[in-house]
C-alpha positions in Angstrom: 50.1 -66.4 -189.7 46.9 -64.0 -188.3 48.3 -60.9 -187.3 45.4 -58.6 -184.9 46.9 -55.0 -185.1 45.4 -53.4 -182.0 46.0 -50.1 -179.4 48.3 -50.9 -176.7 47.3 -51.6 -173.2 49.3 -50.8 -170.1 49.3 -54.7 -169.7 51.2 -55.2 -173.0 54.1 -53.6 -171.2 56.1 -56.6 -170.1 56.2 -58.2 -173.2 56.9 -55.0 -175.0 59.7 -54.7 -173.0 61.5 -58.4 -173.5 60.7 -57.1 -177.6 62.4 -53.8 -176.7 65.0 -55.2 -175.2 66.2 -57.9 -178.2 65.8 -55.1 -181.2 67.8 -52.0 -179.3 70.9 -51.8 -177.5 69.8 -48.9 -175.5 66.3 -49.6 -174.8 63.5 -47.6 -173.4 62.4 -48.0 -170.0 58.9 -49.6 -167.8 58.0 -45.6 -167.4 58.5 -44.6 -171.0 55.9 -47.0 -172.6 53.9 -46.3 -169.2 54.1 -42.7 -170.4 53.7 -43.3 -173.5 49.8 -45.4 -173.1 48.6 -43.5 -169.8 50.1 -39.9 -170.5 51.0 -38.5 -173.8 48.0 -37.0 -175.3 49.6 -37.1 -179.0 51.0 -40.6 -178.3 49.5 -43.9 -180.6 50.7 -46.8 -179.8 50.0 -50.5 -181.1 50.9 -54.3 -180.5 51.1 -56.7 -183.6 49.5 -60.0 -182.1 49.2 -63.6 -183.4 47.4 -66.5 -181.3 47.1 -64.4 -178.1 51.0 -63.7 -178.3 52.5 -60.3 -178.7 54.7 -60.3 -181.3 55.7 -56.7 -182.1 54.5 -53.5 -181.7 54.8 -49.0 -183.1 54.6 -46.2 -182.0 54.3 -42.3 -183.4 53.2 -38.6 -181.9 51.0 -36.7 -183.9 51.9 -33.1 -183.6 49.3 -31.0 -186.2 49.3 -32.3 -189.5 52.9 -34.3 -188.7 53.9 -37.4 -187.4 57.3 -39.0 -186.0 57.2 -42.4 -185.6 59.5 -43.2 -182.5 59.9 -47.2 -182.5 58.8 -50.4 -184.4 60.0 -53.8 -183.5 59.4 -57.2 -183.9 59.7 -60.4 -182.0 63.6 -61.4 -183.0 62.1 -64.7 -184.0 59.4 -63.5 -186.1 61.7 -60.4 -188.3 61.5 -60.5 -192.2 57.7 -62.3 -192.1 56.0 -58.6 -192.5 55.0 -58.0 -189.1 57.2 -54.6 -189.3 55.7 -53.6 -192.5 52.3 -54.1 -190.9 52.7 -52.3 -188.4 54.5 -49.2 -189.7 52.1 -49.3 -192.6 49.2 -49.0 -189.7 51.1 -46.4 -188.5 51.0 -44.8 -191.8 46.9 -45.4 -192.1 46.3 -43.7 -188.6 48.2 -40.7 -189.4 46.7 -40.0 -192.8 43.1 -40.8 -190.8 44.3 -38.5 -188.4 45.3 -35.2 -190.7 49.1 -35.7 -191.3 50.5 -34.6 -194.5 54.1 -35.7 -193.1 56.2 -38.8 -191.3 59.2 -37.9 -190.3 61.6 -41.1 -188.3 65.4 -41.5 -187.2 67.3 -44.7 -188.0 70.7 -46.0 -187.1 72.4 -45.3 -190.4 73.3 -49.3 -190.1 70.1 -50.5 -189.9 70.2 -52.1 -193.4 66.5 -54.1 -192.6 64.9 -51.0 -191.4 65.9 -48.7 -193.5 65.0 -51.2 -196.8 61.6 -51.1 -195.1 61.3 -47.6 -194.9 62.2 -47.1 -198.2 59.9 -49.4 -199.4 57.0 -47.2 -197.9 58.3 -44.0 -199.2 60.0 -42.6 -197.0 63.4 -40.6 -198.1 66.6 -39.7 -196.5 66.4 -36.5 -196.3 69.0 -35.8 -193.3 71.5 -37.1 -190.8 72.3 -36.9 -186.7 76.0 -37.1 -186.0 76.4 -39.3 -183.5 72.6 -39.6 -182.2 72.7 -42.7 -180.4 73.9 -42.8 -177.1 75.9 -46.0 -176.8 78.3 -46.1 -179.4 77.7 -42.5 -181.1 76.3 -44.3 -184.8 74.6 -41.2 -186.8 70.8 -41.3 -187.5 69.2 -41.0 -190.8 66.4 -38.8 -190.9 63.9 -40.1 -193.0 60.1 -38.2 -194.2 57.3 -39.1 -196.5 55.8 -36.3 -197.6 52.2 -35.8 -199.3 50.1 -38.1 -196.9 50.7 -40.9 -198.7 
């Protein structure tokens, strides 16, 4: 499978969201991706395409020489084929490009898939939230990878 790693467009929005809302029990909202592309100055985005389709996308703030990456999903149909690991390794590339020294993420503490893949990009628990998620109060790991990497 091709995979195109490209910037988000505000017309990506409506598939985001049907990928947004099978990967997160509490998902984000039209206005938050809106936000997210139109507004948000420190904001970069990016969809994961194949054949036309969009099939996942990522997303981070770059604040000085740190960066948070805030989501990555993938198409439920199309999870454990690398698309993830693309993308959050893009993610990775742009903020190194960009001057970051740091990434710093939150993941539900069950997210056994996720966090695998994070630790498989260097990135170290290093912290938890206490009952961080809003619907059923599961603590957040915070995870960093340190040394631009």
């Amino acid at each position: 499978m091709e995979i195109k790693i490209r910037e988000m467009a505000i017309e990506d929005i409506d598939d985001i969201l049907v990928i947004e809302h099978e990967s997160f029990s509490v998902p984000w909202p039209r206005e938050a991706f809106e936000s997210e592309v139109l507004r948000n100055a420190i904001s970069v985005y990016i969809v994961a395409e194949t054949e036309g389709e969009i099939i996942g996308y990522g997303g981070m703030w770059l604040i000085l020489d740190e960066a948070h990456i805030t989501n990555v999903a993938v198409k439920e149909s199309l999870r454990g084929n690398g698309v993830g690991e693309r993308l959050a390794q893009f993610l990775i590339d742009e903020a190194s490009k960009s001057g970051a020294i740091s990434m710093t993420l939150e993941v539900r503490k069950g997210n056994a898939a996720a966090i695998s893949l994070y630790e498989k990009m260097e990135f170290v628990v290093e912290g938890i939230r206490p009952g961080y998620y809003q619907d059923n109060k599961e603590d957040a790991l915070i995870m960093w990878k340190r040394g631009g990497k």
